[in-house]
C-alpha positions as CSV (number, residue, x, y, z in Angstrom):
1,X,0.0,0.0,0.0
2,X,1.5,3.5,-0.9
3,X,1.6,5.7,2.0
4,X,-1.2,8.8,1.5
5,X,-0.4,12.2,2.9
6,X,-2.9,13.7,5.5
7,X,-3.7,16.7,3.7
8,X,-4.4,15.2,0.0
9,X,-7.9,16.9,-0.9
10,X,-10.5,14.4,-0.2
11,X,-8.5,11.6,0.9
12,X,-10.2,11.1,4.0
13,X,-13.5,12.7,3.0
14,X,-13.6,10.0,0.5
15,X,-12.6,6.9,3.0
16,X,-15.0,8.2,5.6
17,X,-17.8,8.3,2.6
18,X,-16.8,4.3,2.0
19,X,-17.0,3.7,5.2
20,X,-20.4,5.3,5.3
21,X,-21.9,4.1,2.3
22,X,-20.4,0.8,1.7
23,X,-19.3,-0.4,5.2
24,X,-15.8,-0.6,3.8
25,X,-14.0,-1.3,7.2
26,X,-10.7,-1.2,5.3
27,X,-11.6,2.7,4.0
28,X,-12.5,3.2,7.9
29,X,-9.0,1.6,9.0
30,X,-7.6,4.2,6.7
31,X,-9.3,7.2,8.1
32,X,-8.1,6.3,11.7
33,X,-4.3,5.7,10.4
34,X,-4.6,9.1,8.5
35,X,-6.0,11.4,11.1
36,X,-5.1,9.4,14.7
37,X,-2.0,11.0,15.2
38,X,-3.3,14.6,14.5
39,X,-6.7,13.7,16.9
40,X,-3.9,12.5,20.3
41,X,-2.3,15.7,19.6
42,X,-4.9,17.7,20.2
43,X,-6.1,15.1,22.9
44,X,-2.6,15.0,24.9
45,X,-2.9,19.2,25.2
46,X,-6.5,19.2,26.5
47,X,-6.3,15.9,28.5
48,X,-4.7,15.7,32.4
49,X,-2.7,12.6,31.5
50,X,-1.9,10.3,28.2
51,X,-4.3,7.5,29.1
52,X,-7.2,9.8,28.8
53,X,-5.7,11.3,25.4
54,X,-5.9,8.1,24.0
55,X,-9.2,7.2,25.3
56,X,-10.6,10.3,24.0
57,X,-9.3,9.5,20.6
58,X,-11.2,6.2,20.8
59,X,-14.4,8.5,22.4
60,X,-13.9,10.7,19.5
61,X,-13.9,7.2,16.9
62,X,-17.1,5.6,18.4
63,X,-18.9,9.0,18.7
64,X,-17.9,9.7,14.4
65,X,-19.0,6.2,14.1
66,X,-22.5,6.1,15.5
67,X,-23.3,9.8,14.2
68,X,-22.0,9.0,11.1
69,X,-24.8,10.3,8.6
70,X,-24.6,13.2,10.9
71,X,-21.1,14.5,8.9
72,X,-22.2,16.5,5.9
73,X,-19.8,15.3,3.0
74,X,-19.2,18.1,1.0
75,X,-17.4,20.0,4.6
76,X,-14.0,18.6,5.7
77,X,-14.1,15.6,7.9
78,X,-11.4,16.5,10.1
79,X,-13.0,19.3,11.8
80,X,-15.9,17.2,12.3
81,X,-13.8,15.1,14.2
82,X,-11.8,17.4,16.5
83,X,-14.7,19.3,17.3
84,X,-16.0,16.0,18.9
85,X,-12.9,15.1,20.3
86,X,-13.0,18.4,21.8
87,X,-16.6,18.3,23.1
88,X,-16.0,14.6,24.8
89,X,-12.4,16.0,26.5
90,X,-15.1,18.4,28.4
């Protein structure tokens, strides 16, 4: 598998939508490798410790999972996802 960068335009928009869509766990696997790192960044500066960073990055996974049709595909999806990370860290 070639190695994707972060920021190509629609990369993740488009795994998230085959995820959605299709069920395409593999697409879904993808999103999380592509945006996990970014998401315990965030997590590690609002958390009190590193175990809660990482459980709010799996928070932040279940929540994006379960309100999936909620993300409106023609806006970024990683916004979508720190703003929940965010909102679970309070």
């Amino acid at each position: 598998r070639v190695p994707v960068d972060v920021d190509t335009p629609g990369r993740i928009e488009g795994l998230f939508l085959r995820y959605r869509d299709r069920g395409d766990v593999a697409a879904l696997a993808e999103v999380y490798d592509l945006t996990a790192v970014r998401l315990l960044s965030l997590a590690t500066h609002l958390c009190a410790n590193p175990n809660e960073a990482e459980d709010a990055v799996q928070a932040t996974f279940l929540a994006a999972l379960a309100d999936a049709h909620g993300w409106h595909a023609e806006r970024p999806l990683m916004p979508w996802l720190l703003g929940i990370l965010t909102n679970r860290v309070r």
